[in-house]
DOTILO-343491 format. One record per residue (C-alpha): residue number from 1; y, x, z negated. Coordinates in nm, 3 decimals, m for minus. Layout:
<site i="NUM" c2="Y" c1="X" c3="Z"/>
...
// end
This chain:
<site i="1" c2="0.000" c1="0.000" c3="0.000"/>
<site i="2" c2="0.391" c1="0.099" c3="0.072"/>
<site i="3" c2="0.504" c1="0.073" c3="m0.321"/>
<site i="4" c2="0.877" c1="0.103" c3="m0.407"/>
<site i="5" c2="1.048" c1="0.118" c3="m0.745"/>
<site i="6" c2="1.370" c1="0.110" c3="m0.828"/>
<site i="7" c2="1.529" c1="0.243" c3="m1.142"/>
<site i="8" c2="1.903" c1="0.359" c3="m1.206"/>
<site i="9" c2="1.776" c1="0.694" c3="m1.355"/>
<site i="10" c2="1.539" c1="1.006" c3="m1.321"/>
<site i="11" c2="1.524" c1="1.178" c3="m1.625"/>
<site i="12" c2="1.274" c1="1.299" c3="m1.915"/>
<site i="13" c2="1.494" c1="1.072" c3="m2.205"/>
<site i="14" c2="1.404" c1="0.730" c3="m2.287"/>
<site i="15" c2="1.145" c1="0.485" c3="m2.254"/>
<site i="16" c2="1.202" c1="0.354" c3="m1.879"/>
<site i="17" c2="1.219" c1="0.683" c3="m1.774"/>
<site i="18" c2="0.893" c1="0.785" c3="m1.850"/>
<site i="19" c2="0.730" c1="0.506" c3="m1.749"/>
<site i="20" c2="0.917" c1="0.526" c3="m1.398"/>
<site i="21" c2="0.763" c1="0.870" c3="m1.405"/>
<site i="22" c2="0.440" c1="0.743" c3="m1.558"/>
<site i="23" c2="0.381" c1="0.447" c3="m1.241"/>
<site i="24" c2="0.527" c1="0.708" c3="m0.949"/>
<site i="25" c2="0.203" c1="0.935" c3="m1.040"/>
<site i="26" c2="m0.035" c1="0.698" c3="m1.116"/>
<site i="27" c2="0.008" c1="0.440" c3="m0.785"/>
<site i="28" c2="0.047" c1="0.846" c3="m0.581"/>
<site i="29" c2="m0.301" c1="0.938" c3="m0.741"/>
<site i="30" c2="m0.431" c1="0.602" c3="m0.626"/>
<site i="31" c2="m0.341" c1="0.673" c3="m0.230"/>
<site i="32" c2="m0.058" c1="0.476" c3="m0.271"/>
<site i="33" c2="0.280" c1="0.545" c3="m0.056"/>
<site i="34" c2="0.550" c1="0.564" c3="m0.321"/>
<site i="35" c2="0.919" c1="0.571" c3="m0.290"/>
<site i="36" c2="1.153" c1="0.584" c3="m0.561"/>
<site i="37" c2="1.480" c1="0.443" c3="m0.542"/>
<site i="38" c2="1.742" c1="0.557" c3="m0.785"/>
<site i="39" c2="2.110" c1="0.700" c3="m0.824"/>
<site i="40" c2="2.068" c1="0.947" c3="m1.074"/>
<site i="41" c2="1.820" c1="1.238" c3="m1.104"/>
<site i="42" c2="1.777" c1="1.522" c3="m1.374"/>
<site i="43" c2="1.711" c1="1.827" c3="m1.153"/>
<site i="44" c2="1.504" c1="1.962" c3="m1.424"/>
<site i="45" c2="1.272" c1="1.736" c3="m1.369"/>
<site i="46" c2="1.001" c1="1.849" c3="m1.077"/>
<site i="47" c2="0.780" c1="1.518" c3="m0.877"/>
<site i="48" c2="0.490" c1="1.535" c3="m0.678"/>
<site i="49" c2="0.628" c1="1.607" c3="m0.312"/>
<site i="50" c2="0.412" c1="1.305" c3="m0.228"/>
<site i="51" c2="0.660" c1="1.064" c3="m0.324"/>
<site i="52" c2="0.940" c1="0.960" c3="m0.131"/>
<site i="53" c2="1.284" c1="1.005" c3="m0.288"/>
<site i="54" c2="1.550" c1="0.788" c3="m0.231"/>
<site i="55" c2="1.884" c1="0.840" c3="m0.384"/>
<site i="56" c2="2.145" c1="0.565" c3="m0.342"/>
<site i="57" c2="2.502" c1="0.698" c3="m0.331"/>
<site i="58" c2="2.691" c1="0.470" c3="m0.540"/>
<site i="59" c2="3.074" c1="0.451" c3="m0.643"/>
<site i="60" c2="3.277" c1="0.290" c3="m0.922"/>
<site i="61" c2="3.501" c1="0.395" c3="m1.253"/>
<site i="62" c2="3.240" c1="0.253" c3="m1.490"/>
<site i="63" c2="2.876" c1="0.291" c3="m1.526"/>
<site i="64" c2="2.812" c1="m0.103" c3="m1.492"/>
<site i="65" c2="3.002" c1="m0.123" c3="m1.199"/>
<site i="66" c2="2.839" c1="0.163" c3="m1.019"/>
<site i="67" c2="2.455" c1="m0.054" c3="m1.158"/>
<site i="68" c2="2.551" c1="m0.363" c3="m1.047"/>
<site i="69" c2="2.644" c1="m0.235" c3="m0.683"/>
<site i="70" c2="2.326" c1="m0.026" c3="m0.726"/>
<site i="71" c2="2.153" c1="m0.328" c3="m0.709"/>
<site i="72" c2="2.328" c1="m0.532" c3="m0.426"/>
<site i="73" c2="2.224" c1="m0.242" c3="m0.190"/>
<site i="74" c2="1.834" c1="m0.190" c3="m0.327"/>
<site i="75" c2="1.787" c1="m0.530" c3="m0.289"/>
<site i="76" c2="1.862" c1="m0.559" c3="0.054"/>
<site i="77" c2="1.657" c1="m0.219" c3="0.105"/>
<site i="78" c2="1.395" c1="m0.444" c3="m0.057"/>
<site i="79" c2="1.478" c1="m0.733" c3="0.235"/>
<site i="80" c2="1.491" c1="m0.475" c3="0.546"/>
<site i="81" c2="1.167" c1="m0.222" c3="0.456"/>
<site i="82" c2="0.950" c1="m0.499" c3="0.364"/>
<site i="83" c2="0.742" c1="m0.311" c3="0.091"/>
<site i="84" c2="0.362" c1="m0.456" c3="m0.005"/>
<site i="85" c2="0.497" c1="m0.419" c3="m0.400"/>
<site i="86" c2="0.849" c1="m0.372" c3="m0.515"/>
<site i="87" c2="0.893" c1="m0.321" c3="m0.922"/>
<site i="88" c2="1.245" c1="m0.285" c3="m1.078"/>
<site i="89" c2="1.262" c1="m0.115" c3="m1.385"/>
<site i="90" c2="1.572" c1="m0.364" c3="m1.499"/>
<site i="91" c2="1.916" c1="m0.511" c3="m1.380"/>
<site i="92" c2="1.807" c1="m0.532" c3="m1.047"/>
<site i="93" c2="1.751" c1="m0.823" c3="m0.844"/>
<site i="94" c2="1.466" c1="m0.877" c3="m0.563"/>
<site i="95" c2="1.192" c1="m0.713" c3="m0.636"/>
<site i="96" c2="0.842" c1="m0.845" c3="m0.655"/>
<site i="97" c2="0.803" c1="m0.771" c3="m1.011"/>
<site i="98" c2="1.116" c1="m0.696" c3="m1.235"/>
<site i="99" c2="0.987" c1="m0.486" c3="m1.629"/>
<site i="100" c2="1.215" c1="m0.698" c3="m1.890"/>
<site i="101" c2="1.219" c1="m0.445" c3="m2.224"/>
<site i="102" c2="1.492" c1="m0.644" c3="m2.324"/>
<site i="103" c2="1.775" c1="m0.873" c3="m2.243"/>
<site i="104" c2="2.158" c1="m0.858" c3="m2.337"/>
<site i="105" c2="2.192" c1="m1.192" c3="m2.467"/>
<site i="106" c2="1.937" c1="m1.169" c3="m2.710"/>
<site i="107" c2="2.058" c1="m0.802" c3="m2.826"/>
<site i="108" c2="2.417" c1="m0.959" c3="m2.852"/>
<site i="109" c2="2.328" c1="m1.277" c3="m3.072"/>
<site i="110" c2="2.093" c1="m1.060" c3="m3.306"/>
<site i="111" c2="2.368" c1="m0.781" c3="m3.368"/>
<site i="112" c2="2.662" c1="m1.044" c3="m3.387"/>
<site i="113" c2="2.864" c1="m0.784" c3="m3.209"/>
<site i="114" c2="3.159" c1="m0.896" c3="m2.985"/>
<site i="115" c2="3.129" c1="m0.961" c3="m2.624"/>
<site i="116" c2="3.335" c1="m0.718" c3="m2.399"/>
<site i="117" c2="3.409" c1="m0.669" c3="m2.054"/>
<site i="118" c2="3.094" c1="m0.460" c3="m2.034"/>
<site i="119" c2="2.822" c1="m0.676" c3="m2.202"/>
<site i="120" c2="2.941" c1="m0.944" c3="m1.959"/>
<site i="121" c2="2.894" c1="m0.713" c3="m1.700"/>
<site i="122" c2="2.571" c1="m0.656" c3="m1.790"/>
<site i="123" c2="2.492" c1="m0.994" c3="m1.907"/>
<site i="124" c2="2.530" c1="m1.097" c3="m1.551"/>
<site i="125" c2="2.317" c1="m0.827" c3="m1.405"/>
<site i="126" c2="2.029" c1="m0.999" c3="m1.617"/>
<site i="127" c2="2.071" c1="m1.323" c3="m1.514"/>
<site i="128" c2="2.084" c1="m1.245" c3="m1.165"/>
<site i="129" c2="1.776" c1="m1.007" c3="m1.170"/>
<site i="130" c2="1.583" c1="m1.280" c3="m1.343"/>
<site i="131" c2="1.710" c1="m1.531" c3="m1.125"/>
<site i="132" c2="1.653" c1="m1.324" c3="m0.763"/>
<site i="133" c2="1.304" c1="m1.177" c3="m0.894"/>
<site i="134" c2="0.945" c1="m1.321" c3="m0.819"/>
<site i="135" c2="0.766" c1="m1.225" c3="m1.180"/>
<site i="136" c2="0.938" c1="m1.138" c3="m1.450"/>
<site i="137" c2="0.745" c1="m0.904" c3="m1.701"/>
<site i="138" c2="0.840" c1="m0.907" c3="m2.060"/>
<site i="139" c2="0.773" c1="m0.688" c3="m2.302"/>
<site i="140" c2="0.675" c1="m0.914" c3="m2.616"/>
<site i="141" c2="0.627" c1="m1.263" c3="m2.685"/>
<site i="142" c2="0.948" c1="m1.269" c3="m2.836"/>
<site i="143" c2="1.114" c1="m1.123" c3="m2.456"/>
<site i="144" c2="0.918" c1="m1.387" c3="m2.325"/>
<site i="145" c2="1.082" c1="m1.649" c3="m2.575"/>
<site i="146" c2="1.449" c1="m1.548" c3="m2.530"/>
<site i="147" c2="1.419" c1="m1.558" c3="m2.156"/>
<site i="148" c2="1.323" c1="m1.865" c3="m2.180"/>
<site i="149" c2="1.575" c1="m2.013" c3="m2.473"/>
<site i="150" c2="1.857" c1="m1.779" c3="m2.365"/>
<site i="151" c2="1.837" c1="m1.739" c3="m1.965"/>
<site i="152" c2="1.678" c1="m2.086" c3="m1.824"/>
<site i="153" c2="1.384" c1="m1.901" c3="m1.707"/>
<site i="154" c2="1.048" c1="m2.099" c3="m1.636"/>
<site i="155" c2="0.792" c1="m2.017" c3="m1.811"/>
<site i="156" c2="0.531" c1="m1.988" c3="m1.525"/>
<site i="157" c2="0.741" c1="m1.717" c3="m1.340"/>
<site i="158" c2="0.718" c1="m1.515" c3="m1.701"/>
<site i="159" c2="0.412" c1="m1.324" c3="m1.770"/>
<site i="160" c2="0.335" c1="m1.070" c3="m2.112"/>
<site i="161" c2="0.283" c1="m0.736" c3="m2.063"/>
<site i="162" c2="0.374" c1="m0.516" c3="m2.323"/>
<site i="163" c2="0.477" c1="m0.129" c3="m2.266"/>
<site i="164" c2="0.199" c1="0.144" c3="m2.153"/>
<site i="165" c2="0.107" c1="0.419" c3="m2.349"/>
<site i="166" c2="0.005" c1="0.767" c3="m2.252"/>
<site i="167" c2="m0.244" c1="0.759" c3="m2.475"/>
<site i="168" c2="m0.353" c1="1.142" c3="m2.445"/>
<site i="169" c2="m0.049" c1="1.249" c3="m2.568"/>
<site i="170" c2="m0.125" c1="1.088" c3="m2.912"/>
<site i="171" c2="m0.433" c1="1.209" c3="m3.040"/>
<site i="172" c2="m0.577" c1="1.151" c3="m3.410"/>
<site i="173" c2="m0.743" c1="1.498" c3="m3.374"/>
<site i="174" c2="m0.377" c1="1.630" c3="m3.430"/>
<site i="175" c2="m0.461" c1="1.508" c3="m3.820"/>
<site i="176" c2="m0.682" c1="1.820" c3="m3.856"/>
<site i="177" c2="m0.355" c1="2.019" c3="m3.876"/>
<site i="178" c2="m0.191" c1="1.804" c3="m4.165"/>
<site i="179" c2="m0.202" c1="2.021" c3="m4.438"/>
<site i="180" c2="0.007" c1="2.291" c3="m4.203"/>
<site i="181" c2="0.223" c1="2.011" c3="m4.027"/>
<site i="182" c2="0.314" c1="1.872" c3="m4.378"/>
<site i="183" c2="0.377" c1="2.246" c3="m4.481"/>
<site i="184" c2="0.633" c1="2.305" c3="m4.159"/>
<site i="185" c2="0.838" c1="1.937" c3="m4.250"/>
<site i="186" c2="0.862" c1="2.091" c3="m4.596"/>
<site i="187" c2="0.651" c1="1.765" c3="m4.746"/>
<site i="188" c2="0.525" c1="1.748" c3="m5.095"/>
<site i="189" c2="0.188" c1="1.753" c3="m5.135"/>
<site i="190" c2="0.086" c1="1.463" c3="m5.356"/>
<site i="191" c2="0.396" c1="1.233" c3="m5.239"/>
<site i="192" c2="0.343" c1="1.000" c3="m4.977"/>
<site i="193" c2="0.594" c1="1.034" c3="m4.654"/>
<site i="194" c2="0.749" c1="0.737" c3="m4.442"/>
<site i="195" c2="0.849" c1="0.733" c3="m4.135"/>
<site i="196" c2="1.189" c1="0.650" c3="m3.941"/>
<site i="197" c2="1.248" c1="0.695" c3="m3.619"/>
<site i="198" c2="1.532" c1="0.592" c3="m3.428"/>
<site i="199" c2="1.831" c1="0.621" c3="m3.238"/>
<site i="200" c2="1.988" c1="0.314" c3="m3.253"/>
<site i="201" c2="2.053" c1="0.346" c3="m3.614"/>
<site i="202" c2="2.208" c1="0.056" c3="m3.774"/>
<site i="203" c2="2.015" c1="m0.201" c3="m3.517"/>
<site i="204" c2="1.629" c1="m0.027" c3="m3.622"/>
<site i="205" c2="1.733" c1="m0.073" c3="m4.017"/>
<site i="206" c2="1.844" c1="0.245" c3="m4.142"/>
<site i="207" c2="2.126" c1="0.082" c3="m4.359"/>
<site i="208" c2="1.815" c1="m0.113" c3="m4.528"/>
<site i="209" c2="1.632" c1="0.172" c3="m4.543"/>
<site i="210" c2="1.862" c1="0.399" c3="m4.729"/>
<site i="211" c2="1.912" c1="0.100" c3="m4.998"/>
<site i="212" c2="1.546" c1="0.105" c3="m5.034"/>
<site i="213" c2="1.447" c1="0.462" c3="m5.099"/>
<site i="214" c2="1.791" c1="0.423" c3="m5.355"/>
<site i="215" c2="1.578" c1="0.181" c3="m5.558"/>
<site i="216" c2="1.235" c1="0.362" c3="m5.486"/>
<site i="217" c2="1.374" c1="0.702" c3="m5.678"/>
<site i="218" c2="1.167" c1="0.838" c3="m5.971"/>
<site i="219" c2="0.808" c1="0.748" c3="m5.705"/>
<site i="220" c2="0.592" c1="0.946" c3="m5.543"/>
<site i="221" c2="0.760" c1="0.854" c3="m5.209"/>
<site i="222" c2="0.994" c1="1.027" c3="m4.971"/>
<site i="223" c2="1.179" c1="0.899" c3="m4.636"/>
<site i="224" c2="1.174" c1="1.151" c3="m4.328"/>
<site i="225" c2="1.414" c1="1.021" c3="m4.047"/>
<site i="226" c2="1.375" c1="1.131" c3="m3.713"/>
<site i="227" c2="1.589" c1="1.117" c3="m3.444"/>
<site i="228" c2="1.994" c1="1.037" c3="m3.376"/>
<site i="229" c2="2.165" c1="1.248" c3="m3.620"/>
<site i="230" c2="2.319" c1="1.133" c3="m3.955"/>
<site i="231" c2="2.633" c1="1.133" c3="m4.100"/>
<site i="232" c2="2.736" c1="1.087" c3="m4.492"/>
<site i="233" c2="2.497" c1="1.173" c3="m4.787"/>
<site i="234" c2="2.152" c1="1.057" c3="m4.786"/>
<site i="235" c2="1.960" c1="1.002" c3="m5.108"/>
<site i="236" c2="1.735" c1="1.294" c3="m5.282"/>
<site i="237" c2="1.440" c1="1.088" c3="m5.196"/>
<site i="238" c2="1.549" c1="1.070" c3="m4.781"/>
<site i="239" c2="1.562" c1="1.350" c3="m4.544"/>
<site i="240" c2="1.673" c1="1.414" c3="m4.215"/>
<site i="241" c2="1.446" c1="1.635" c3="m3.925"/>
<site i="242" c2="1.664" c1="1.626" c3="m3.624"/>
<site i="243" c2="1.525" c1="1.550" c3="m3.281"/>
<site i="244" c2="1.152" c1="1.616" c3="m3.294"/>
<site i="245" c2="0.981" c1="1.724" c3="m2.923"/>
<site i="246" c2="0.646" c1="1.712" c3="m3.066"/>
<site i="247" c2="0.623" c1="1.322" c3="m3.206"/>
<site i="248" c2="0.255" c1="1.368" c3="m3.224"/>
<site i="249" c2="0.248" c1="1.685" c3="m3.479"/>
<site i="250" c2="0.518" c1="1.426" c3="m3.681"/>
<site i="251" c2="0.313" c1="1.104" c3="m3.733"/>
<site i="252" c2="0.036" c1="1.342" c3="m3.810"/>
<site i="253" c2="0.185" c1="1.473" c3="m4.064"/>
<site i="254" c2="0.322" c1="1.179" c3="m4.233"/>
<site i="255" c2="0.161" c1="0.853" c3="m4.409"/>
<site i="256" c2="0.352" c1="0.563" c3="m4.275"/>
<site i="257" c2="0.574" c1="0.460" c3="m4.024"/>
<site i="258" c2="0.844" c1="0.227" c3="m4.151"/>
<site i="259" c2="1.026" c1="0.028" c3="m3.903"/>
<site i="260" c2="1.302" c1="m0.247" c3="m4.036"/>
<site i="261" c2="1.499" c1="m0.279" c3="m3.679"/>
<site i="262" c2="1.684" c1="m0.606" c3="m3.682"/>
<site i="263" c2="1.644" c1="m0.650" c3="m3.305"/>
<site i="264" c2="1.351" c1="m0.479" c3="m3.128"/>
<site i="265" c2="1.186" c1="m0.609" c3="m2.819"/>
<site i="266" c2="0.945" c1="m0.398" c3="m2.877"/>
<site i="267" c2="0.873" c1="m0.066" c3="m3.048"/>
<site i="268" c2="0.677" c1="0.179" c3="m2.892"/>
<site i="269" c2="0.716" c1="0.385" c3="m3.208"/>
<site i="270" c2="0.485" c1="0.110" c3="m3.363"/>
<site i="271" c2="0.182" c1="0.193" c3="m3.090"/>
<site i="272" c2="0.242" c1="0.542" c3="m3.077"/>
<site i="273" c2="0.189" c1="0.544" c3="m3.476"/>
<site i="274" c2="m0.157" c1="0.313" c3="m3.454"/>
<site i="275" c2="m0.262" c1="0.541" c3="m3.159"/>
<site i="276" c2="m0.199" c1="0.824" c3="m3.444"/>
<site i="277" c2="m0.405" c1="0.587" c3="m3.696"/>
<site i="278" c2="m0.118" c1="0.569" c3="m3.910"/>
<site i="279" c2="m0.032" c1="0.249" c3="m4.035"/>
<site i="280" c2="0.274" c1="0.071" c3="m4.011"/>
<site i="281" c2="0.589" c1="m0.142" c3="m4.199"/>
<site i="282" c2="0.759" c1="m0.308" c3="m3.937"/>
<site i="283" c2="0.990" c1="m0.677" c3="m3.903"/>
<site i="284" c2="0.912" c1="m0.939" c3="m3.773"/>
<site i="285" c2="1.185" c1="m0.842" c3="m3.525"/>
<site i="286" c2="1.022" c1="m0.655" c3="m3.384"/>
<site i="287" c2="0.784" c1="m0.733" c3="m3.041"/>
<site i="288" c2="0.490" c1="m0.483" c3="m3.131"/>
<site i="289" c2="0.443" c1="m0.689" c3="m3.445"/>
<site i="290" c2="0.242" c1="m0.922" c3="m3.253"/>
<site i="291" c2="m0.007" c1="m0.634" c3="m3.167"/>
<site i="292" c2="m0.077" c1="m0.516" c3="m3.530"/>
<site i="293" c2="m0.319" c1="m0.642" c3="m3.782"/>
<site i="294" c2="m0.379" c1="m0.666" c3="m4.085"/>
<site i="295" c2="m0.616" c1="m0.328" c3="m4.138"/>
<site i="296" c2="m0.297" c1="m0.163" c3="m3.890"/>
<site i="297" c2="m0.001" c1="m0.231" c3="m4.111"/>
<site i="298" c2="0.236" c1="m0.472" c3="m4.261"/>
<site i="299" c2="0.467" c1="m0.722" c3="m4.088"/>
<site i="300" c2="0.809" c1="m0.842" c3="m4.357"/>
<site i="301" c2="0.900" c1="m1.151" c3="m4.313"/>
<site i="302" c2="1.315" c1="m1.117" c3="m4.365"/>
<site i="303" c2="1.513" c1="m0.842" c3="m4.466"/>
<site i="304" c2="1.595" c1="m0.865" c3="m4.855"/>
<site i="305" c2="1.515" c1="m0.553" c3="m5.039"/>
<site i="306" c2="1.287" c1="m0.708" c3="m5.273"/>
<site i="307" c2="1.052" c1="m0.807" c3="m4.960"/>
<site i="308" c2="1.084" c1="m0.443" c3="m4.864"/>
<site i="309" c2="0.978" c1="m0.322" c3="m5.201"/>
<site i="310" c2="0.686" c1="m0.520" c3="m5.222"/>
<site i="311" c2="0.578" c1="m0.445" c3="m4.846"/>
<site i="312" c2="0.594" c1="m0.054" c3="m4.966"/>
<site i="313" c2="0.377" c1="m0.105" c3="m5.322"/>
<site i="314" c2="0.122" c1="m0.316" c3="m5.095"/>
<site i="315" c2="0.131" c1="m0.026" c3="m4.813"/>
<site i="316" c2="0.097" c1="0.275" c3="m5.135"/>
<site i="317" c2="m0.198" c1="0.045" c3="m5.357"/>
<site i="318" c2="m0.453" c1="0.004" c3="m5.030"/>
<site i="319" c2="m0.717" c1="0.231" c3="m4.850"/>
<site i="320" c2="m0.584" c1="0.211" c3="m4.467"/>
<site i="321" c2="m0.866" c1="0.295" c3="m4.225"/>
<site i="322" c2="m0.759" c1="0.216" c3="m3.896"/>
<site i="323" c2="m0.960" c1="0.208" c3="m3.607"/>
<site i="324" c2="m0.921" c1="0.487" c3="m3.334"/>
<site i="325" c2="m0.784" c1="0.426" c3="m2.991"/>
<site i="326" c2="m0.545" c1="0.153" c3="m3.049"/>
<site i="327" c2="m0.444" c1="0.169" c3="m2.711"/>
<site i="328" c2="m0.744" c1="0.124" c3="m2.501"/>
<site i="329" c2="m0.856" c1="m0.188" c3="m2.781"/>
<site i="330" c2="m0.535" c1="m0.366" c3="m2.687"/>
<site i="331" c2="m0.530" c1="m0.275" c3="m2.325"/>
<site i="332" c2="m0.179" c1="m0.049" c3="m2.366"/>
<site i="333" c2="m0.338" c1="0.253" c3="m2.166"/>
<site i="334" c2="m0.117" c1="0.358" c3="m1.803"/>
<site i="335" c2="m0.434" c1="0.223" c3="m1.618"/>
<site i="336" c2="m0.531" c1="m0.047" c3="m1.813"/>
<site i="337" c2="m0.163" c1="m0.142" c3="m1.778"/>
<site i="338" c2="m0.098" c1="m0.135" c3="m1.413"/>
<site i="339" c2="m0.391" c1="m0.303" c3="m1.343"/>
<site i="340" c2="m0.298" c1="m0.620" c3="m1.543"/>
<site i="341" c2="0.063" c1="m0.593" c3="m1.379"/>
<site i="342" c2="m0.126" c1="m0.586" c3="m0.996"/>
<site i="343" c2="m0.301" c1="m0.880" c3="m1.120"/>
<site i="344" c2="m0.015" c1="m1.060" c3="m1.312"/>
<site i="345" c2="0.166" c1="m0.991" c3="m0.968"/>
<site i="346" c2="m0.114" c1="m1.140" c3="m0.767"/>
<site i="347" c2="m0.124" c1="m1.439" c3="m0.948"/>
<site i="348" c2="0.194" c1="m1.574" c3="m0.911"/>
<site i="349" c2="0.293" c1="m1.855" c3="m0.693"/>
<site i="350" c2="0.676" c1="m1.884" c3="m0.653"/>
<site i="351" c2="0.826" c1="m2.050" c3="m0.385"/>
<site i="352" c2="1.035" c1="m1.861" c3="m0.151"/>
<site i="353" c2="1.414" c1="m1.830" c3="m0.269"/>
// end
């Protein structure tokens, strides 16, 4: 098949971006014709010369101006080349399938933040890519939800499929180094060591977080933040470890992964952890919290302290034993992934717009 995606962005950083990366090589090792549409490219990073590069030269002051006319011209690429599969990685309209990891509206009435010439902006480039796609594919239940609460969608031209996993770059085995991975993160041995990774701070919960490990002083518990870096005194019981490359030597060396985000379509923090077999403290804000059960972690309901407390005595008084390869179980592997997107993509029936 001729295959095109279409994605803003080339780069190492972010979620999206490795997954662009992730379906370019995996459709290529198929015998798939690839070409990648985009605007931006980090020339660091070196592709397969198998796939077709396409950069679109786009021009405009701001960065949503220069996205939106990104996708007026990619989708009537999409129109003219006649592809057998077009995916768009977000905010752009006519593809076959279009990946949803999150939508504006819901982000802006879950932060209560004021709307701005921008989040318009981009507000509209949602609507119109869910309007001018065939299948929309949303990360979570709860994507699937505000799509259909906040955006009109129908339900039959929404299908779930949550974010892939790589799952060989998260093995368990890594847990045979803990005693020298908790050594280099300067952990006490004897204390048990949460979790927080972000860098969105104040929308994944750190504010909540800080309060708690306040209260949780004088335990045999510690907070290790990963991630955006911090500003303002932390408490003696919280520590900060930059930006970590190797996520995998991290969750091996710690006990939990504690996740309070007040708006979080999905999490792939949450899978990478249970990939790790180490169990998790997330919200029920957040999408991956439909995925976890109840030998894999802890979903709060809310987000009073006292709810936080208890979900941290529960996770410190039980024997977690999770089982291994969380990712093939709930189908979150690359292959396992594409293959229920080709089918998801098969399946629908939409009439022509």
């Amino acid at each position: 098949m001729r295959i095109a995606i279409i994605y803003y962005r080339i780069a190492n950083a972010g979620g999206l971006e490795r997954r662009l990366i992730n379906y370019a090589e995996y459709f290529r090792k198929e015998g798939h014709e690839v070409h990648i549409y985009y605007v931006k490219k980090d020339t660091t990073i070196k592709l397969h010369p198998g796939l077709h590069l396409h950069r679109v030269p786009v021009f405009g002051l701001h960065s949503y101006t220069r996205m939106q006319k990104f996708g007026k011209i990619t989708e009537r690429i999409l129109k003219r080349k006649k592809y057998d599969f077009s995916l768009s990685l977000g905010r752009t309209p006519g593809a076959d399938a279009l990946i949803c990891p999150g939508n504006h509206r819901g982000y802006m009435q879950a932060t209560g933040k004021g709307w701005t010439r921008k989040d318009r902006m981009q507000d509209k480039m949602d609507a119109e890519a869910y309007e001018r796609s065939k299948l929309i594919l949303a990360a979570s239940g709860m994507m699937r939800n505000e799509l259909i609460s906040l955006y009109d969608v129908p339900p039959s031209k929404i299908k779930i499929l949550y974010p892939p996993l790589r799952a060989e770059d998260f093995s368990a085995k890594r847990k045979e180094e803990r005693p020298a991975l908790r050594k280099q993160y300067g952990l006490r041995a004897g204390r048990k060591t949460f979790l927080f990774v972000s860098y969105s701070h104040p929308r994944k919960g750190l504010p909540l977080l800080l309060e708690l490990f306040r209260s949780l002083y004088g335990r045999d518990a510690e907070l290790l933040i990963a991630g955006t870096a911090l500003e303002g005194p932390l408490p003696s019981n919280v520590r900060y470890v930059g930006y970590v490359n190797d996520m995998e030597g991290l969750y091996a060396a710690c006990d939990f992964l504690i996740h309070p985000a007040a708006y979080e379509p999905f999490g792939q923090v949450v899978s990478e952890s249970l990939q790790m077999q180490v169990p998790v403290i997330v919200s029920e804000a957040t999408g991956a919290a439909e995925l976890i059960g109840e030998e894999e972690g802890i979903v709060v309901p809310g987000f009073e302290r006292k709810a936080w407390i208890e979900a941290v005595d529960q996770a410190l008084s039980r024997e977690w034993n999770i089982v291994p390869d969380f990712a093939n179980r709930k189908g979150l592997t690359v292959a396992q992934h594409v293959d229920k997107m080709m089918q998801m993509t098969r399946e629908i029936t939409l009439p022509d717009s």
